[in-house]
C-alpha positions as CSV (number, residue, x, y, z in Angstrom):
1,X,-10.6,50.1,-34.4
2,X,-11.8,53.6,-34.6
3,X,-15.4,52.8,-32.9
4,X,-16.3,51.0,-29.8
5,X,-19.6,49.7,-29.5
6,X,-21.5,50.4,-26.4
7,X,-23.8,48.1,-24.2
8,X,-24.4,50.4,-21.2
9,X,-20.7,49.9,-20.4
10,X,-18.5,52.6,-19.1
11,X,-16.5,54.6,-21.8
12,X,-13.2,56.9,-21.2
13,X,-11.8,58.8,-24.3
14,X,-7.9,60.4,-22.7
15,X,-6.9,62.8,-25.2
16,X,-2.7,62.4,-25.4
17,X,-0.6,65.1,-27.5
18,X,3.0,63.4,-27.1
19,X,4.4,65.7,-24.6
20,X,5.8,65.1,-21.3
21,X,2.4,65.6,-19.7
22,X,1.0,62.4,-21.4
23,X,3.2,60.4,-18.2
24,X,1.0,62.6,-15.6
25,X,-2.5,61.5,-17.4
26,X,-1.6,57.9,-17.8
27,X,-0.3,57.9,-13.6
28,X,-3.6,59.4,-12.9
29,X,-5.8,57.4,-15.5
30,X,-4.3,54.4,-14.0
31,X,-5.2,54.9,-10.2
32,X,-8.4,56.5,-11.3
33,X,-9.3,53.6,-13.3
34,X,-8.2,50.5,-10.5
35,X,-10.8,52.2,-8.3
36,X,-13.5,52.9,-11.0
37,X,-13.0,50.2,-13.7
38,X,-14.0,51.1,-16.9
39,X,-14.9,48.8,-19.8
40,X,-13.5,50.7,-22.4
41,X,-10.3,53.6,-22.6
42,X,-9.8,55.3,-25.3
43,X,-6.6,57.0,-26.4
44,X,-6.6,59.2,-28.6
45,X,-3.9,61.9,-30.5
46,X,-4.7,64.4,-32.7
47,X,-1.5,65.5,-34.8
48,X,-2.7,68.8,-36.4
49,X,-2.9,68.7,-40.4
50,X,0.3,70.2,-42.2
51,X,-0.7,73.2,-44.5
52,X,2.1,72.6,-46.9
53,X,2.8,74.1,-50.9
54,X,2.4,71.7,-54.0
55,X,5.5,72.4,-54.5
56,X,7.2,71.0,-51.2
57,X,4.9,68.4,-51.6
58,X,5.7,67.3,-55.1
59,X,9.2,67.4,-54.0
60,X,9.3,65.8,-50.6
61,X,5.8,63.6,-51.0
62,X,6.6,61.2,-47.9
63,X,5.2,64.7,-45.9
64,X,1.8,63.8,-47.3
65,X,1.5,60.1,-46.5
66,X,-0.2,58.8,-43.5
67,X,0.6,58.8,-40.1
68,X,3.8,56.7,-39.0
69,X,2.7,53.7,-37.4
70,X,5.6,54.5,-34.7
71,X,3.2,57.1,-33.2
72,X,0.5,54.0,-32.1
73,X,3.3,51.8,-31.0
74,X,4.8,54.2,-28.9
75,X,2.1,54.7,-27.3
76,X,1.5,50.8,-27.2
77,X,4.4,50.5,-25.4
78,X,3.5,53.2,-22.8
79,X,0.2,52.0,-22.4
80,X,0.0,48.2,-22.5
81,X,1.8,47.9,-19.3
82,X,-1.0,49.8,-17.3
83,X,-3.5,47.4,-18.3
84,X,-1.5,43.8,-17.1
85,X,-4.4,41.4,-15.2
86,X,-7.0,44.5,-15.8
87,X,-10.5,43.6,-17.3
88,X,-10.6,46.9,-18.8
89,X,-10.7,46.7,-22.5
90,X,-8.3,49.9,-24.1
91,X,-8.1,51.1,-27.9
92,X,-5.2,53.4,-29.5
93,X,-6.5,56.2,-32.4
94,X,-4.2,58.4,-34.2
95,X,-4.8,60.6,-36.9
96,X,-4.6,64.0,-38.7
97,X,-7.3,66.4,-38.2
98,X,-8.6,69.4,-36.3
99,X,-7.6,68.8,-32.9
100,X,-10.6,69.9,-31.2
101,X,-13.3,68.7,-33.9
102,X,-11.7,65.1,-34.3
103,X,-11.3,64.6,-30.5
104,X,-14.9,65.3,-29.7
105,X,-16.1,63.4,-33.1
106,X,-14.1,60.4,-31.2
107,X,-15.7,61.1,-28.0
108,X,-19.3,61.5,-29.5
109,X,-19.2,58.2,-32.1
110,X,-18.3,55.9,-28.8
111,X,-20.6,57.6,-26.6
112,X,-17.7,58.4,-24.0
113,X,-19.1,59.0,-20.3
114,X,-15.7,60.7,-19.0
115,X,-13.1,62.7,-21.6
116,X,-9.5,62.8,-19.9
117,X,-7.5,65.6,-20.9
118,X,-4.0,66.7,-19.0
119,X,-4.0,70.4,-17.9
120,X,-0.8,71.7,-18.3
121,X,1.2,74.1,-15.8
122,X,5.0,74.4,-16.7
123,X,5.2,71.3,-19.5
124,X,5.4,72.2,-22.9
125,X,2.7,70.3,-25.4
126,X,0.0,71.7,-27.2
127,X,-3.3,70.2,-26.0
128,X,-7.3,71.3,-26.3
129,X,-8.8,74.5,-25.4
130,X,-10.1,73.8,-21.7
131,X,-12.9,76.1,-22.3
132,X,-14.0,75.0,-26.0
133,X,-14.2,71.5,-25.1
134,X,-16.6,72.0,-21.7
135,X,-19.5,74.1,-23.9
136,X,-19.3,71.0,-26.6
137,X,-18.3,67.9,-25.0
138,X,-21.6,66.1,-24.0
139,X,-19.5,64.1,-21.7
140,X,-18.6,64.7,-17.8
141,X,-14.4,66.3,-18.5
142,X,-11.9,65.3,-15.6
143,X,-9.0,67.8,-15.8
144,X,-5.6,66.2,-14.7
145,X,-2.6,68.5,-13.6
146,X,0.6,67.9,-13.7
147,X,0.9,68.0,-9.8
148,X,-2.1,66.4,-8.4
149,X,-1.9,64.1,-5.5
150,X,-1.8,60.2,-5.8
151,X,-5.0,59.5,-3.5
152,X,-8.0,61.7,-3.4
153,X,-8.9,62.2,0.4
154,X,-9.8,65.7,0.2
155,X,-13.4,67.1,-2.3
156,X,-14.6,70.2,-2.6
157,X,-17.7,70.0,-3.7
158,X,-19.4,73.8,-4.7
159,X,-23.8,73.1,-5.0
160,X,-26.2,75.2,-5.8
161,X,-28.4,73.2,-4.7
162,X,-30.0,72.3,-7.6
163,X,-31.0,68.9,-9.2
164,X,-27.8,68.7,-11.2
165,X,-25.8,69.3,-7.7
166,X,-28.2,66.4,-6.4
167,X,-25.8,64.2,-10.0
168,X,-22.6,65.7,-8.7
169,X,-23.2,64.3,-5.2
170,X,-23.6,61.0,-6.2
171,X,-20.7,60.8,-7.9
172,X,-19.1,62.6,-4.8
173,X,-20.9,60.1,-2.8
174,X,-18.8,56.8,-4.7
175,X,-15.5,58.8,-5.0
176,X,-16.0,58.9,-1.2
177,X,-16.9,55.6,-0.7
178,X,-14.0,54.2,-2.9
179,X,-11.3,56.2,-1.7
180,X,-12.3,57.3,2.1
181,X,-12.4,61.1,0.7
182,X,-13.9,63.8,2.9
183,X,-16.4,65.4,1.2
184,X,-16.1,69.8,1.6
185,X,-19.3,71.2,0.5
186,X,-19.2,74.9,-0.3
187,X,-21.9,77.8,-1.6
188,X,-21.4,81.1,-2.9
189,X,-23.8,83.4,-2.2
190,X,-24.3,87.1,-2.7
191,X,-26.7,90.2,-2.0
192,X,-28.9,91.3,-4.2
193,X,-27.9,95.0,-5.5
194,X,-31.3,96.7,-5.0
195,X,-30.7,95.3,-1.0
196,X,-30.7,99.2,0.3
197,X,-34.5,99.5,-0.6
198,X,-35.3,97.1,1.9
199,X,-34.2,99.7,4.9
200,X,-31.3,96.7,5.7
201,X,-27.9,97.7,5.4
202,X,-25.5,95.4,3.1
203,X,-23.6,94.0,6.6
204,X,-27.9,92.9,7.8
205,X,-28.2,91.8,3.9
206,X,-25.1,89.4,4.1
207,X,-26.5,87.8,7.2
208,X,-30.2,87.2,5.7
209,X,-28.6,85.8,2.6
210,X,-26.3,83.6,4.3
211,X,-29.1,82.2,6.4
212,X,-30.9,81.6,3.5
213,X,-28.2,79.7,2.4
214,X,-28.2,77.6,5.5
215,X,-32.0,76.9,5.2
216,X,-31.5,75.4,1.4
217,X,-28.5,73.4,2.4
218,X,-30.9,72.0,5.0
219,X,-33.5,71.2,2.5
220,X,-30.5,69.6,0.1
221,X,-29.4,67.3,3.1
222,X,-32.8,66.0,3.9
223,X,-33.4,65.9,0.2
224,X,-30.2,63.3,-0.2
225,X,-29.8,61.6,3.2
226,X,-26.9,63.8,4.1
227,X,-25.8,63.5,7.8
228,X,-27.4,66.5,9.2
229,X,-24.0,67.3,11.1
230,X,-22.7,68.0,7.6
231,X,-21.4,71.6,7.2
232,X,-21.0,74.0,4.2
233,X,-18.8,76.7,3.7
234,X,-20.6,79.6,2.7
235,X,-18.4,82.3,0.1
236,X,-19.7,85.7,-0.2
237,X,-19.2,86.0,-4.0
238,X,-19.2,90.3,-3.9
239,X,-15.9,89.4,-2.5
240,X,-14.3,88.5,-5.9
241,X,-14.9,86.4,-8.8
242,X,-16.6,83.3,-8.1
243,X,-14.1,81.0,-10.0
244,X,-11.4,82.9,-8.0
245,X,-12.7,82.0,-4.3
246,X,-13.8,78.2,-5.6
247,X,-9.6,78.1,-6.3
248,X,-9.0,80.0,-3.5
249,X,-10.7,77.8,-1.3
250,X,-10.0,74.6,-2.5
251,X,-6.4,75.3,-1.9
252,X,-7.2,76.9,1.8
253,X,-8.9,73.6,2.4
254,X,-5.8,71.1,0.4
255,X,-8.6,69.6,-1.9
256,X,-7.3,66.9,-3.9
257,X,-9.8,67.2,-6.7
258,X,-12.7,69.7,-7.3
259,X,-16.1,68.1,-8.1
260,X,-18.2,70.5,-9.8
261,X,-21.8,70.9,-12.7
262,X,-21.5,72.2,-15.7
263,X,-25.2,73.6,-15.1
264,X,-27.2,74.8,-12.5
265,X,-29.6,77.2,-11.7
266,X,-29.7,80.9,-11.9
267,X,-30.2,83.0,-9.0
268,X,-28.9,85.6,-6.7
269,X,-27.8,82.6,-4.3
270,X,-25.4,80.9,-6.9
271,X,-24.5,80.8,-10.6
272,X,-22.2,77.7,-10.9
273,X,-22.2,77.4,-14.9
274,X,-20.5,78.3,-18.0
275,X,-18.5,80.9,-17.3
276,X,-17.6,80.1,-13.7
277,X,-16.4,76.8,-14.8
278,X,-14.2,78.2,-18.3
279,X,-12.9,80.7,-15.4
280,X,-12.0,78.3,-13.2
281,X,-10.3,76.1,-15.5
282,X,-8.1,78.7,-17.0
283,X,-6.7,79.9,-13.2
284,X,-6.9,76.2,-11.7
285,X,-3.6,74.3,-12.3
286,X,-3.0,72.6,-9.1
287,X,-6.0,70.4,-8.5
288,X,-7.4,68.5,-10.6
289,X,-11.3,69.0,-11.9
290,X,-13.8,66.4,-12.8
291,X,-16.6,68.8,-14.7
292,X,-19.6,67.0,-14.4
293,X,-22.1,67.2,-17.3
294,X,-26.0,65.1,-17.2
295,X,-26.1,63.2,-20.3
296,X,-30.2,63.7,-20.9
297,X,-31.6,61.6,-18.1
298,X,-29.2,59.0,-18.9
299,X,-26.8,59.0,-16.8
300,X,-25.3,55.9,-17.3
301,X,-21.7,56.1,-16.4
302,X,-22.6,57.7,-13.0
303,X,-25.6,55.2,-12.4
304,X,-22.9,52.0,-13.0
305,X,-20.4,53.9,-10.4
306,X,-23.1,53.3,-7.8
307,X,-23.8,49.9,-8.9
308,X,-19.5,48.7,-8.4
């Protein structure tokens, strides 16, 4: 069955392309989903549509027939074993299409909350252009590499401070919860380039912004009932690209999985969106990322994590 019907349940679509990196997503989709149960996992594979001659297929027709049914139950066989004694309902979709287009048609037409897609560093495969698939996928993306750790302890959290970093850290909040993770919030900040007409030099600038910083964190805690011993780690963003120290950092720190919006607000202080995240996601293939996108005001996924 090609369509799942939602009732405010909890939807996963896990995009599989056949290659050896299909074992990592299906290890991590497994832990992931024992601690967060979903009602409903999708797989689904894409196989790229052949553009063949008449003539080859007039000759050799059996190119042009469906899909071989040894596809699904191979994947059967893979997957049914994951799901002994689970409540979580799962559903196998194959066909021929444009990768890209028929994954997030899939994604879109079951309402998916979370799309799982493997992020490849050595394994060959093909797979769906990281990038592409954040600026269209109205669902939250969680980005599996091939080397992540088995238990996530460790979450690096970059905020903004924004309402959609309020979303992110609730989610945070229940990973940690689940899993006994450390939450590791960070900030990147910069000076502003017309700083010199202010009589301040940039070293005096970096200080000012920084404490700026410190006083919105402040307001973010009290905001969301953060322990007011909490600290940040504040990232001076002149210092490089900002997708580059978020990496950086995460791996200084041994992050297990980085937790970070899709969207946030523009300013001097931070620009967490868009680019920063495509950027990210193109240097980043040791930790896994969970790109978290607000569906509306309906959060549903999100609000039934709080509710486990």
């Amino acid at each position: 069955m090609d369509k799942y019907t939602k009732n405010n349940d909890k939807v996963a679509v896990v995009g599989l392309d056949l290659s050896e990196m299909d074992d990592r997503v299906l290890e991590y989709v497994h832990k992931f989903n024992q601690s967060f149960p979903f009602e409903k996992i999708i797989f689904a594979h894409i196989s790229k549509e052949q553009d063949l001659p008449n003539e080859i297929l007039s000759e050799y027709p059996s190119l042009a027939s469906p899909l071989d049914e040894g596809i699904t139950i191979g994947l059967e066989q893979k997957i049914a074993p994951l799901f002994e004694g689970s409540a979580t309902q799962y559903g196998i979709i194959v066909k021929h299409g444009s990768p890209l287009e028929s994954f997030l048609k899939i994604s879109k037409e079951n309402d998916a909350d979370l799309v799982i897609l493997g992020r490849k560093k050595s394994l060959d495969g093909s797979g769906l252009l990281s990038g592409h698939i954040v600026r269209k996928s109205p669902a939250s993306i969680l980005f599996v590499t091939e080397t992540f750790k088995p238990a996530i302890k460790d979450i690096l959290l970059p905020v903004d401070f924004s309402r959609h970093s309020t979303i992110v850290y609730d989610l945070a909040q229940k990973l940690q919860s689940e899993g006994q993770a450390q939450i590791r919030f960070s900030h990147l900040y910069s000076v502003p380039l017309g700083y010199y007409k202010t009589g301040k030099s940039y070293k005096e600038f970096v200080e000012i912004m920084k404490t700026n910083a410190s006083r919105d964190f402040s307001r973010f805690m009290e905001v969301n009932n953060i322990n007011p011993s909490t600290t940040c780690d504040y990232l001076l963003a002149d210092k490089g690209p900002k997708a580059q120290l978020i990496y950086h950092h995460a791996l200084e720190t041994g992050a297990d999985l980085i937790l970070i919006g899709s969207r946030g607000r523009t300013a001097t202080s931070a620009l967490l969106i868009g680019s920063v995240v495509e950027k990210l996601l193109q240097i980043d293939d040791e930790i896994p990322i969970l790109v978290v996108k607000d569906k509306g005001e309906n959060m549903g996924f999100f609000e039934a994590l709080m509710r486990i």
